[in-house]
N, C-alpha and C positions, 0 to 999 in steps of 0.2 A: 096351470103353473104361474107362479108370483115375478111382475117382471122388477128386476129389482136394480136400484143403483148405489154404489158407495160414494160418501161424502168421504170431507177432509178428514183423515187420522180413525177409520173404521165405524162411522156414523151410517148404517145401512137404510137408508129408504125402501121400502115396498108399497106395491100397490095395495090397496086394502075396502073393502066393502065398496058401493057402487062410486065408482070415482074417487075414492080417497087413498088417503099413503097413511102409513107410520114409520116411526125411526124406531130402529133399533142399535141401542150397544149390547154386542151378544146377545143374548137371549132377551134382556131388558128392555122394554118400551118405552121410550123417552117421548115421546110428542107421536099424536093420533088426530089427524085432521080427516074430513070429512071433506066430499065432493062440493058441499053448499059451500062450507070455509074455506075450500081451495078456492074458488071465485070466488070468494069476495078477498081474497089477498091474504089469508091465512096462514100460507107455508112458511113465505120466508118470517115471521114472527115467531112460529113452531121451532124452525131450523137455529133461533138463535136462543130459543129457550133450550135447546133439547145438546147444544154442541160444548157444555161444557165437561159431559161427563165423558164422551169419547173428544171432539176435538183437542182437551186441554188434556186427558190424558190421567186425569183424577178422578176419584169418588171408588166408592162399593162397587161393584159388580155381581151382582147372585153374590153378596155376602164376602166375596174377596179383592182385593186388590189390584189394579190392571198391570197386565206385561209391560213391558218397554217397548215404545214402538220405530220401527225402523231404525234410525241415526241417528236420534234423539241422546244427548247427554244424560242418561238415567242408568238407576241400579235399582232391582228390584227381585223381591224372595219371591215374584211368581215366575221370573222369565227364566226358568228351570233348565230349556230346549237352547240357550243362547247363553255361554259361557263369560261372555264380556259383559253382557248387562245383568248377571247372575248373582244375587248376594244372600247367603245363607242365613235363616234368621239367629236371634239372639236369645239367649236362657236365660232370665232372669234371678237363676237358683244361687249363683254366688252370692248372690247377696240375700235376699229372701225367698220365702214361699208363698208371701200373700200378693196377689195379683192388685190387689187396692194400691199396696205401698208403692208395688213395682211401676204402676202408670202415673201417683203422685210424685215419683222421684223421676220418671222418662219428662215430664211437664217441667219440672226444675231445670232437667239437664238443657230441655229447649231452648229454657228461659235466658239461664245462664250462658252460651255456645256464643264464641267468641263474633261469629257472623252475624247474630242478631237476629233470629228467628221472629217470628211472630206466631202465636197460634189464633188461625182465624174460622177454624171448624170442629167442635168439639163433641162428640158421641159419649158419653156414661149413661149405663145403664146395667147397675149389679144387677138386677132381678132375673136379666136375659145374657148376663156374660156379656154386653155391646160397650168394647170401648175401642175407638178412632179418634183420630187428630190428623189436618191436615194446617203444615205451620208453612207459612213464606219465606224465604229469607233471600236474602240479595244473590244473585246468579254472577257468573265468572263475565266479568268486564258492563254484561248489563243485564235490564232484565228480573226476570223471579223464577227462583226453583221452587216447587213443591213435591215439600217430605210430608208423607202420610207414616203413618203407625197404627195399626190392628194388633190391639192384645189378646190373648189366646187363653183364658184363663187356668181351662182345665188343662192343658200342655205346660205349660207356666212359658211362654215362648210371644218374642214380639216379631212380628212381619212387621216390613216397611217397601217403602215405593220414593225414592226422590227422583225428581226428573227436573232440566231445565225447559222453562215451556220458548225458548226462542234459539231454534238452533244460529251459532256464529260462524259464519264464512269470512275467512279473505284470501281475498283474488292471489294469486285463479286456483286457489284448489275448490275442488268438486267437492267434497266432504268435510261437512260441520267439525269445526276444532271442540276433540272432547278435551277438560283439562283435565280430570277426574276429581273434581272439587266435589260433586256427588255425595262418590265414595267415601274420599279421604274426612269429609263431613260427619256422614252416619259414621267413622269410624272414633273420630273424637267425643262423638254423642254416647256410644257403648263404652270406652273406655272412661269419660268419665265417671260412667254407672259401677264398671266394673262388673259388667256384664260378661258372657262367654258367648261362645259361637256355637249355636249347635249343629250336630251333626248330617242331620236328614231333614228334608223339608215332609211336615205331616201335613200341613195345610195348605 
């Protein structure tokens, strides 16, 4: 049996071949060190290459988008089990049917969004249906949110994921102030599109 421990925000370590670990997000293996690389100081260099796909809460996972995690100010079309950080995806059919146009005009919408987005991670690729973006944009008092967006071509349907990566406290409450800038965010981003809401999550 594998003895295993959890990092910050679901980064799992295990043990792995004669003296060594790997990290896992879900099923994903993010960094594989070895018994010789653990002496000689290898982990923590692993650990800081490997934490920003679970610590920060962003990127693919096996091809989808990650939950919300804990208290974290985020909305997302995969935390399906958790109604508060739940958001149903978008139909791009009101306005078209071609998937090219629909993610050249989601690029615009970013551009133009009164907050100031940045898009700093960019996936096309018609040949395979792969298109992702993950944009910045300034967080509620400080800070950076990241909004991800996964097009769906054959469903004609957009997932998204925004989350703030710094949750804010002040004294003395116990629980991060959500404002729901998030939401109310991705909601000006679809309504500028003139997008709809669809009904059922297929992805």
């Amino acid at each position: 049996m594998q003895a295993t421990f959890v990092g910050s925000r679901g980064l799992v370590w295990r043990k792995h071949g004669a003296g060594g670990v790997e990290a896992r997000c879900g099923r994903t293996v993010t960094a594989r060190v070895t018994g010789a690389q653990l002496a000689a100081g290898a982990l923590a260099a692993s650990l800081l290459l490997s934490q920003p796909l679970c610590a920060l809460g962003y990127g693919l996972v096996n091809g989808r988008l990650q939950k919300c995690q804990g208290d974290d100010p985020c909305v997302s079309t995969t935390s399906v089990g958790n109604p508060t950080k739940f958001g149903a995806p978008w139909s791009f059919r009101p306005q078209t049917d071609d998937g090219d146009e629909a993610w050249a005009s989601l690029k615009e919408a970013i551009a133009n969004n009164r907050d100031g987005g940045t898009i700093v991670e960019l996936v096309e690729d018609p040949q395979s249906s792969s298109y992702y973006l993950r944009a910045e944009f300034p967080s509620f008092l400080r800070g950076i949110d990241d909004v991800e967006f996964k097009l769906v071509k054959a469903d004609k349907l957009v997932l998204y994921r925004s989350s703030g990566r710094e949750p804010i406290f002040i004294y003395p409450l116990q629980t991060p102030i959500n404002s729901n800038k998030n939401r109310t965010r991705l909601e000006d981003i679809r309504s500028a599109l003139g997008w709809s809401v669809a009904d059922e999550l297929d992805n």
